[in-house]
C-alpha positions as CSV (number, residue, x, y, z in Angstrom):
1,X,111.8,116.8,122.4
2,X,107.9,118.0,121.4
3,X,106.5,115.7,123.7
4,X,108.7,116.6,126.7
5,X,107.9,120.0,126.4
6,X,104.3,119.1,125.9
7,X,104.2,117.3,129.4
8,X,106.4,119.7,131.0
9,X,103.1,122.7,129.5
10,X,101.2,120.0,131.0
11,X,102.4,120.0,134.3
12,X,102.6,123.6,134.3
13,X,99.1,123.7,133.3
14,X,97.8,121.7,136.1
15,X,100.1,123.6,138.5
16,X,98.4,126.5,137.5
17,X,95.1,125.0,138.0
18,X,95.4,123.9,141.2
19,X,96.8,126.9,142.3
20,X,93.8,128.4,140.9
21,X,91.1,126.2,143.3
22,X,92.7,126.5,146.1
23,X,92.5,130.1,145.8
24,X,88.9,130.2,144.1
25,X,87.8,131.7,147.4
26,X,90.4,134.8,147.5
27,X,89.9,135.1,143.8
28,X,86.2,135.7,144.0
29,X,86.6,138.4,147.2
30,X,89.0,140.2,144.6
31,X,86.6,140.4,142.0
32,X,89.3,138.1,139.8
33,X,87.3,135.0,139.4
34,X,86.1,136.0,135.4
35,X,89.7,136.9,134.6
36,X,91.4,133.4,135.5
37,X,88.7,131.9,134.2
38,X,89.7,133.6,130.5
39,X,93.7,132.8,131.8
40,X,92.9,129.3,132.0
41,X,90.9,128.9,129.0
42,X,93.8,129.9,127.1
43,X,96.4,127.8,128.7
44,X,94.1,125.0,127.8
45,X,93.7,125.9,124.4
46,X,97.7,126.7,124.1
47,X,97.9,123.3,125.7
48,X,95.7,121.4,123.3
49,X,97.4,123.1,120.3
50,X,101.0,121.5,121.8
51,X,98.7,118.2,121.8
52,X,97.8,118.2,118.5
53,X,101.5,119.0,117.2
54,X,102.9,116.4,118.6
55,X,100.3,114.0,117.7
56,X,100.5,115.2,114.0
57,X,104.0,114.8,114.4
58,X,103.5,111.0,115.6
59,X,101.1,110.1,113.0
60,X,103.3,111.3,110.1
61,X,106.5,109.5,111.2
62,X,104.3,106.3,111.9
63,X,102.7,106.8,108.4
64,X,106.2,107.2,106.7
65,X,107.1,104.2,108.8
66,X,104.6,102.2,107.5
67,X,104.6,103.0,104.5
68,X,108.8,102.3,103.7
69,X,108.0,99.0,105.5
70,X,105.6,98.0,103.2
71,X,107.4,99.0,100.2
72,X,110.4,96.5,101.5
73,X,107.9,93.5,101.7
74,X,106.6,94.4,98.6
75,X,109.9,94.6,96.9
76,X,111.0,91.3,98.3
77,X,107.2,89.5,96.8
78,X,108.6,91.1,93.4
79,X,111.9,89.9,93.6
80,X,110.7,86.3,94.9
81,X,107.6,86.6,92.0
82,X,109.7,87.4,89.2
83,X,112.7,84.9,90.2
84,X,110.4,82.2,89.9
85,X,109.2,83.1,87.1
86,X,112.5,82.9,85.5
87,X,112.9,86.9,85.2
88,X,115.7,87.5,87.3
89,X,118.8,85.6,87.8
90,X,120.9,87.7,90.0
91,X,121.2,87.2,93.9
92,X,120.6,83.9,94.2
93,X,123.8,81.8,93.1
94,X,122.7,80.4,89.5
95,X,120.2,78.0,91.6
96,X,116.5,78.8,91.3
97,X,114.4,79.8,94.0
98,X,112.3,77.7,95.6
99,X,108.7,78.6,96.8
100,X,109.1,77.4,100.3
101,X,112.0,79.6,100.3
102,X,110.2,82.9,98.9
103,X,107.7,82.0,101.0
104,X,109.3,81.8,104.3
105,X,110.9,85.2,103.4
106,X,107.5,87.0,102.8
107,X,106.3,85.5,106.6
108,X,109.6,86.3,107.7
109,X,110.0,89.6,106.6
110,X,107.7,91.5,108.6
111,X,109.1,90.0,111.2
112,X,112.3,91.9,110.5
113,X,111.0,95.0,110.2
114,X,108.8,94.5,113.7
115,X,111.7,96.0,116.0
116,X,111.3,99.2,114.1
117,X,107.9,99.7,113.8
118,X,107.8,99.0,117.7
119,X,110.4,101.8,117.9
120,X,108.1,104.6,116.1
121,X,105.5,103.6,118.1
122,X,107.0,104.3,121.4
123,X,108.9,107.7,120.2
């Protein structure tokens, strides 16, 4: 919703622009030149404030992202760590677990968390 609304300022910035070159020539007989110049300095600086709101926006939900993500992997290293270690004994059906097996979770589990990650980075 942000960034839609910061393209659509966008367009409307541009808009505004282009109207204003096309008529540079009518603006200067008028004597308007200096005051369009000051209107579209501060749709520009409106515009970049919309930018950097939605880019803070973006780089908090990506950092949140990340960091839950990472907390998942690391849980699963702890569980796998202290399971062979003879800590825990829960989750695994009374067998012990291997270190192939721990490993290929570790690999494996960024993999599972990929789609998501993908999904913050294109919203």
């Amino acid at each position: 919703d942000v960034n839609r609304r910061n393209f659509q300022a966008l367009r409307q910035l541009s808009g505004h622009f282009l109207d204003r070159l096309r008529g540079m020539e009518t603006l200067r007989i008028f004597g308007r030149g200096e005051a369009e110049t000051e209107n579209i300095r501060l749709a520009s600086q409106d515009f970049r404030q919309r930018t950097m709101e939605v880019l803070r926006m973006a780089f908090l939900s990506s950092g949140v992202l990340e960091f839950f993500t990472s907390l998942s992997i690391a849980l699963v290293a702890v569980y796998f760590g202290f399971s062979s270690l003879g800590a825990l004994d829960f989750g695994h059906y009374g067998t012990a677990v291997t270190l192939s097996a721990g490993f290929l979770a570790l690999i494996l589990a960024p993999e599972f968390f990929q789609p998501l990650r993908d999904l913050g980075t294109i919203y």
